[in-house]
N, C-alpha and C positions, 0 to 999 in steps of 0.2 A: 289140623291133623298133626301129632306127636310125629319124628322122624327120628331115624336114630341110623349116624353112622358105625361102623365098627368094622372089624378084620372079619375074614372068613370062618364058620366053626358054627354045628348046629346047636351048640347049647343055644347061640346067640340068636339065629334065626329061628328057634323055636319060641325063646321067651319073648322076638317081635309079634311073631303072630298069634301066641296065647294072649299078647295085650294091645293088639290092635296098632301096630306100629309102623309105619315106613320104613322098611331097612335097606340100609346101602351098604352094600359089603365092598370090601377091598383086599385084594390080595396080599399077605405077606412077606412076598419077594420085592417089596417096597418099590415097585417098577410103577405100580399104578397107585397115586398120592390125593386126586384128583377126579371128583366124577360131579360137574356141574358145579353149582355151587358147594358143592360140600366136599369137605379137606380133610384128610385123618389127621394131623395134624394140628387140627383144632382138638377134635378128639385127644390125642394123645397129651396135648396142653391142659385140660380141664382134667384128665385123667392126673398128670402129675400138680398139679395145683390141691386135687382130693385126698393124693395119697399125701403131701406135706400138710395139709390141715389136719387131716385124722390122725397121724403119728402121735401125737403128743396126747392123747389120751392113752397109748400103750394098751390097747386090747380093749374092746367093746362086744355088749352084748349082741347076736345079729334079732333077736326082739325088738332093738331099740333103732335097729339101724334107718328105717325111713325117719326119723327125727331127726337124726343125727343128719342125715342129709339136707334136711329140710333144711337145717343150720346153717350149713357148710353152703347153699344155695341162695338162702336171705344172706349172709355177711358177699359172698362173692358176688352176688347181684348190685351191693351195694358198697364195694370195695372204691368208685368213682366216687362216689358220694361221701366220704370221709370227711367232712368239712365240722366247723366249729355247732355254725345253727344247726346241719342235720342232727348233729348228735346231740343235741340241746331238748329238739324235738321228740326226739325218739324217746327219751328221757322222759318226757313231760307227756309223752303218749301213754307211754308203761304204769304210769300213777293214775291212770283216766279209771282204773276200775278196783272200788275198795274190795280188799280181803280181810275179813276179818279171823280167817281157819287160822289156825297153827299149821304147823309143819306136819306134826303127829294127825291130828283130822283130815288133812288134806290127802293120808294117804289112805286114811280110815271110810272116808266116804263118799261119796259120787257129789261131789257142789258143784256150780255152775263154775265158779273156779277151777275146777278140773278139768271139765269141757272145754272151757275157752282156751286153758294152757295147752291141752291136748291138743285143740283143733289147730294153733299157731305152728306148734314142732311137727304136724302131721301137713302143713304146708295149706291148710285153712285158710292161711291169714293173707295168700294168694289170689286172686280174684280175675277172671277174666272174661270178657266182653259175653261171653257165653250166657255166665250165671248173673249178668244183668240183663240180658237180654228177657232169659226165663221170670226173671222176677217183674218185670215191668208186664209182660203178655200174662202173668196172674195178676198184679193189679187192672190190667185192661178186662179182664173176666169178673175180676171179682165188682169193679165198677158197673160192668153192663147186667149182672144179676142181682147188684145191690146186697153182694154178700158181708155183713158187715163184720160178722167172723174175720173173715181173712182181711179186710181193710182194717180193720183192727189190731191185726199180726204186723201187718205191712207198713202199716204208718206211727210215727215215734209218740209218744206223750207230748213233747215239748214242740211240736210240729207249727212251722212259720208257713202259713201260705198266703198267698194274695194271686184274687182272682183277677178277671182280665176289665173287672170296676174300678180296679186298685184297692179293694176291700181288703183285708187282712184276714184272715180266720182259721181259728184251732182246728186240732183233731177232730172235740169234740162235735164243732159244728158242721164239720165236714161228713162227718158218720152219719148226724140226726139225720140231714138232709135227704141217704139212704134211706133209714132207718126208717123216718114217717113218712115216707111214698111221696114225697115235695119235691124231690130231684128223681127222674126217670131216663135214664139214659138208655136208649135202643139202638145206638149204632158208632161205634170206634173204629171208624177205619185210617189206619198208620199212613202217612204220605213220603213221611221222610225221620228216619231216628240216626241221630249219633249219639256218640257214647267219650266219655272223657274219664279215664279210669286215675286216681290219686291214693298215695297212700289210704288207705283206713276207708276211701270214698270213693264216689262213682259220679260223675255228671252227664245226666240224660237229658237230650233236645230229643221231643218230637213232636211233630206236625202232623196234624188227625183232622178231619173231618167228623165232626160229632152231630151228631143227630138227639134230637129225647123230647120230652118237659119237663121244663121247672114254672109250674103254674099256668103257663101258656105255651106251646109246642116253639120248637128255636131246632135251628141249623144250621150251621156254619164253618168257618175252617179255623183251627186253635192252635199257636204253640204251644208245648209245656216246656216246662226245665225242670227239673227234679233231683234232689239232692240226698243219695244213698248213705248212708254211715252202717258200717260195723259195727254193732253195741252188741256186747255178752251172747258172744256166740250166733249173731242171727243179722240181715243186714233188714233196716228200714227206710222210711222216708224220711227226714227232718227241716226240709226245707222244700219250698216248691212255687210256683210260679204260672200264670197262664197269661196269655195275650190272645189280644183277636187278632185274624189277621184277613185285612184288608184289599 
């Protein structure tokens, strides 16, 4: 759950509970600084850190202003992180996707270029345990009806897996297997998932008791680890892994 501290005033408490928000009010006779963990103070800190970042553009559209925030939110998130390799990286991230628009096209018409810049400054580029979670319980669906649609969507072109043979195998082979009714899975049930969230990526352990056939009926208990990456707008699989376990 989003919380949000702030002074007394129903503008404020109305725009918590039009958006679903925790609100801690606090008096402005500054007698009361304090209510559990949360400090206005801190508040009042992020406030003046916002108002010296924004100054220096000298007036903004408020159209534009969740961007503009989004901004003000990735550099301050990442004002620790100032170092030689981060910013090396970040660099070498930013080149990860050709454009070949102009400046003029790009404002001419809707390209996947547009989306991905959109979705970065509209805070997209954010990720939290949430929207991996939702995306693993669709691959756990789309696997147990052998939807190969959405396993399709879900898993990258360039995909590394190795199974729990130490086998190595593609996408593609991974699909067929749905595809010609030679892999039948009837039962995924989760024992244990964590989640390791990285820049650009997401790293998922989970432990499933899997039920099906593959040629001969089998049952048993499986790690996976599974390796998310952000590409152009959409997150996939690109790496992935399974063990028996014993």
């Amino acid at each position: 759950m989003i919380r949000a501290a702030m002074s007394l005033g129903r503008a404020f408490s109305s725009y918590a509970n039009s958006k679903g928000l925790a609100h801690y009010r606090f008096k402005s006779d500054w007698k009361q600084r304090v209510k559990g963990v949360y400090h206005i103070q801190n508040v009042n800190n992020y406030h003046s850190r916002l108002k010296r970042w924004i100054d220096r553009f000298n007036g903004l559209a408020t159209k534009y202003l969740q961007h503009y925030l989004a901004w003000f939110r990735y550099f301050d998130s990442k004002k620790y992180e100032n170092t030689t390799s981060n910013k090396k990286n970040m660099l070498v991230s930013s080149c990860l996707f050709t454009v070949n628009e102009t400046n003029t096209n790009l404002h001419r018409q809707k390209s996947w270029a547009v989306g991905y810049v959109r979705q970065i400054l509209k805070g997209g580029f954010f990720v939290d345990e949430t929207k991996i979670i939702a995306f693993e319980e669709r691959l756990r669906t789309a696997m147990l009806s052998s939807n190969v649609e959405v396993l399709d969507e879900l898993i990258a072109e360039d995909l590394i897996f190795v199974n729990h043979f130490g086998q190595i195998l593609s996408k593609e082979t991974d699909i067929e297997a749905h595809r010609s009714g030679n892999l039948k899975i009837t039962g995924i049930d989760i024992l244990d998932q964590r989640i390791r969230l990285l820049d650009m990526l997401a790293v998922t352990v989970t432990r499933v008791t899997l039920t099906g056939t593959f040629g001969t009926p089998f049952e048993g208990e499986f790690c996976y680890t599974r390796v998310w990456q952000y590409r152009i707008g959409k997150w996939q699989i690109v790496s992935g892994h399974c063990s028996s376990v014993t």
